[in-house]
C-alpha positions as CSV (number, residue, x, y, z in Angstrom):
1,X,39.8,-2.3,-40.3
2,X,41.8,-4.6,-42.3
3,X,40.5,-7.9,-43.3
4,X,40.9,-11.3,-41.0
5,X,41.1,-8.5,-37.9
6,X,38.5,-8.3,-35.6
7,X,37.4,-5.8,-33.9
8,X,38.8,-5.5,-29.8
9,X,36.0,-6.6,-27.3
10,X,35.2,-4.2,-25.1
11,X,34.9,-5.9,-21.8
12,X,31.5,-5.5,-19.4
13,X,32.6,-4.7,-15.8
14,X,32.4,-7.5,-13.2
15,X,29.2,-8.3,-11.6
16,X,28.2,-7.4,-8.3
17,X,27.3,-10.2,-6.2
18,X,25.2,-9.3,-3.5
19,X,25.1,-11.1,-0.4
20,X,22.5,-13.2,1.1
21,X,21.4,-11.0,4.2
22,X,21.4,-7.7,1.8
23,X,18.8,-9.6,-0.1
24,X,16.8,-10.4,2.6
25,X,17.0,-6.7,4.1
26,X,15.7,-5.4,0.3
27,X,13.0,-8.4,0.2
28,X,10.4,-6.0,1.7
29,X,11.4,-2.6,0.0
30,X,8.3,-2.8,-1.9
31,X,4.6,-3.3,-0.5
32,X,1.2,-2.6,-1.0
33,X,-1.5,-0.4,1.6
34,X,-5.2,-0.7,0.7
35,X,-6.8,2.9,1.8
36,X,-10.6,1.4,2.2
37,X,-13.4,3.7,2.3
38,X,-17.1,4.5,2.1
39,X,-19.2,6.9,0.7
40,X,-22.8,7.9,3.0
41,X,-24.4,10.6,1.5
42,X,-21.3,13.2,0.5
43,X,-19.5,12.1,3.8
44,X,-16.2,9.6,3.3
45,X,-14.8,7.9,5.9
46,X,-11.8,6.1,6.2
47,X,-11.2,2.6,7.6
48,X,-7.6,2.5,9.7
49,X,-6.4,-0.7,11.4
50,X,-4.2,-0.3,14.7
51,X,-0.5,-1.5,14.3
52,X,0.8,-4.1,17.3
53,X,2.1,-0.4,18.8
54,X,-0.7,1.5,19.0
55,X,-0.5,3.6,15.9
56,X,-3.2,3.7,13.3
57,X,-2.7,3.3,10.1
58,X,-3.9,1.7,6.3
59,X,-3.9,-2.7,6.3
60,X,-0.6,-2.8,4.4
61,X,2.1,-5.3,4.0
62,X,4.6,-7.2,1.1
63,X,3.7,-8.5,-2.1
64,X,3.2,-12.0,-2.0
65,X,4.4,-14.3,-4.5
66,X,2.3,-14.5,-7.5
67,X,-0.1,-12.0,-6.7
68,X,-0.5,-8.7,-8.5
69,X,-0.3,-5.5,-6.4
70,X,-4.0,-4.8,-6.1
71,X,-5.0,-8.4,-5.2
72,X,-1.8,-8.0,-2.5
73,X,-3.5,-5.2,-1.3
74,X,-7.5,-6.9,-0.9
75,X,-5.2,-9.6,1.0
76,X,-4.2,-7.3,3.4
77,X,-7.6,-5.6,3.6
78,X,-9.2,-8.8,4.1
79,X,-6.8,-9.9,7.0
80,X,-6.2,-7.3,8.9
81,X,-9.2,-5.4,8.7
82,X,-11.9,-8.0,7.6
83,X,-12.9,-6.2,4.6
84,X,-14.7,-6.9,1.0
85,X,-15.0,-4.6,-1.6
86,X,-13.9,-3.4,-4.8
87,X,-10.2,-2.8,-5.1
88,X,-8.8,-0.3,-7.8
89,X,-6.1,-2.7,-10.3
90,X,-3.8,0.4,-10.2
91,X,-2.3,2.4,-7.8
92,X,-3.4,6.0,-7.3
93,X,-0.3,7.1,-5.4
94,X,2.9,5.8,-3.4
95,X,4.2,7.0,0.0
96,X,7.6,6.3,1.5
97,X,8.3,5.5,5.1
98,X,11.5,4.4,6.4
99,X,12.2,1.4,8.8
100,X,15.1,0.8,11.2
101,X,18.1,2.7,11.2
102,X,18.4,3.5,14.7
103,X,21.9,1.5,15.7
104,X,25.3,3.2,14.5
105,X,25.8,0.7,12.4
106,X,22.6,0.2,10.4
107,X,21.3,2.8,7.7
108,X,17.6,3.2,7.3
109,X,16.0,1.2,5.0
110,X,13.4,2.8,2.6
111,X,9.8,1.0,1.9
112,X,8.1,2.0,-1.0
113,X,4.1,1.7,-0.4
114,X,2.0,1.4,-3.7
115,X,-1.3,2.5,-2.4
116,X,-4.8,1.0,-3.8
117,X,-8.5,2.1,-3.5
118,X,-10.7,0.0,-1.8
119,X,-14.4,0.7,-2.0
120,X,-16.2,-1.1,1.1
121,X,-19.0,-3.3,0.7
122,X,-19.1,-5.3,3.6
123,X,-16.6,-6.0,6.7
124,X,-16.4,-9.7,8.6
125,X,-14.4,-9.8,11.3
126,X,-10.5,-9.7,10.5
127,X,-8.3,-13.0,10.4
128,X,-5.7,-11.2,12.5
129,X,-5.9,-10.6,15.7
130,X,-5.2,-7.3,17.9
131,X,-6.7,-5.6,15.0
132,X,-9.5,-2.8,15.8
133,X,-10.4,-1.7,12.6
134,X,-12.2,1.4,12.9
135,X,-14.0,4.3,10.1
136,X,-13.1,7.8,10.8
137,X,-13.9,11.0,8.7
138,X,-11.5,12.6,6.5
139,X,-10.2,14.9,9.7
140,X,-9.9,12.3,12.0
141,X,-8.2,10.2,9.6
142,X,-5.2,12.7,8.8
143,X,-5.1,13.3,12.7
144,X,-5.0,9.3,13.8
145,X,-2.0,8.7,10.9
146,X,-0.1,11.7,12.4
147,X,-0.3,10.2,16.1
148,X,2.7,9.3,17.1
149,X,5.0,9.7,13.8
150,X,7.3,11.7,12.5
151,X,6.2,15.3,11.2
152,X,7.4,14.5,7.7
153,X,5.9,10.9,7.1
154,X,2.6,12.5,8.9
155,X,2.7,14.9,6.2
156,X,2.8,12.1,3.7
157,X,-0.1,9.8,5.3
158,X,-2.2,13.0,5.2
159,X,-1.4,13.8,1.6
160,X,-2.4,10.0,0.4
161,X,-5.4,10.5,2.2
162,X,-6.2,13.9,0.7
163,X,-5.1,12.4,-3.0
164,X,-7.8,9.5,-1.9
165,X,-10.7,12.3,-1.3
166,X,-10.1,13.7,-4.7
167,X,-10.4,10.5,-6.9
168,X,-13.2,9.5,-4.6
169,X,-15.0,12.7,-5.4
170,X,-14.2,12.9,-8.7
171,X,-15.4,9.3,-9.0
172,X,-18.7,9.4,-7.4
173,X,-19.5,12.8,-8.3
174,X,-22.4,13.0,-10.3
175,X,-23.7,9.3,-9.5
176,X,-21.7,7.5,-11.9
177,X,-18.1,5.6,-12.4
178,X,-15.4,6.9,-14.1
179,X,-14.1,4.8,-16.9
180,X,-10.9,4.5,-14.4
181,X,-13.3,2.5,-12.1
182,X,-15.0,0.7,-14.1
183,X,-12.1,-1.4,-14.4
184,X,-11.7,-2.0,-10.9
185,X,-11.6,-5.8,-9.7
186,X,-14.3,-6.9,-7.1
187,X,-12.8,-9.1,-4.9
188,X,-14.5,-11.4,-1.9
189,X,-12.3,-13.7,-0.1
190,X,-13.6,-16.7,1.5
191,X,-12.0,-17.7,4.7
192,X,-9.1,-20.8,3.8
193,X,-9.1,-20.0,-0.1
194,X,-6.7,-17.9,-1.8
């Protein structure tokens, strides 16, 4: 290129504004479930909360501001379920379930559920009401989060928990924590204090 010419500017496309309802509909695309358990003898049982419907399922909800995912996720444990324990920092899996949809004129939108460990220590009473929460074995557990749902996201629930059973086993296996534990972040929440 000659001197004293620059070279054309290549120019970025538009942005795309997105209105304010669209942001409020993809606010909750994202949230956490805490899948609590216990270990007695070489049993694990699951804890499961019922929903305002009926339907059982893992304490779950959005990511508050300014918390990290796992602590999100003892939140939820804590208020819908009443529990204390030791919460995994990362995720061991994610399932997708899909909310509305049902008009003509709405499309289904997509929540993606970063799921968390939660080893039980100790249960209070939960915060929020109309909550049972309840322990059921493995079994029981993949048959209460089929109730009432679609085949496919039963299919889901019941592979989370059967991707729980494995790390738990492979985690309390011979007695000891995995390095992958070890990390873990006890958590305790005291009624009024985040």
């Amino acid at each position: 290129m000659p001197a004293g010419y620059a070279r054309p500017r290549t120019l970025s496309p538009p942005a795309r504004f997105i209105k304010l309802a669209e942001l409020r509909r993809l606010r909750g695309t994202e949230q956490v479930a805490a899948v609590c358990y216990r270990v007695r003898g070489t049993e694990i049982d699951f804890l499961l909360v019922q929903t305002r419907a009926g339907r059982w399922t893992f304490p779950k909800g959005k990511v508050e501001a300014g918390l990290t995912h796992a602590q999100a996720a003892a939140l939820e444990a804590y208020e819908e379920a009443g529990v204390h324990g030791r919460m995994e920092e990362l995720a061991f899996t994610q399932y997708v379930r899909r909310k509305g949809g049902s008009s003509s004129n709405s499309a289904a939108l997509e929540v993606v559920l970063n799921a968390h460990l939660c080893e039980v220590t100790r249960l209070s009473p939960p915060q929020e009401s109309g909550r049972t929460p309840t322990w059921f074995s493995v079994e029981k557990t993949k048959r209460r989060l089929r109730d009432e749902r679609n085949s496919e996201l039963g299919d889901e629930l019941a592979r989370v928990v059967d991707e729980a059973v494995t790390r738990i086993q492979r985690t309390h296996g011979k007695g000891t924590a995995s390095t992958a534990l070890v990390r873990r972040a006890r958590f305790s929440i005291v009624q009024g204090r985040r």
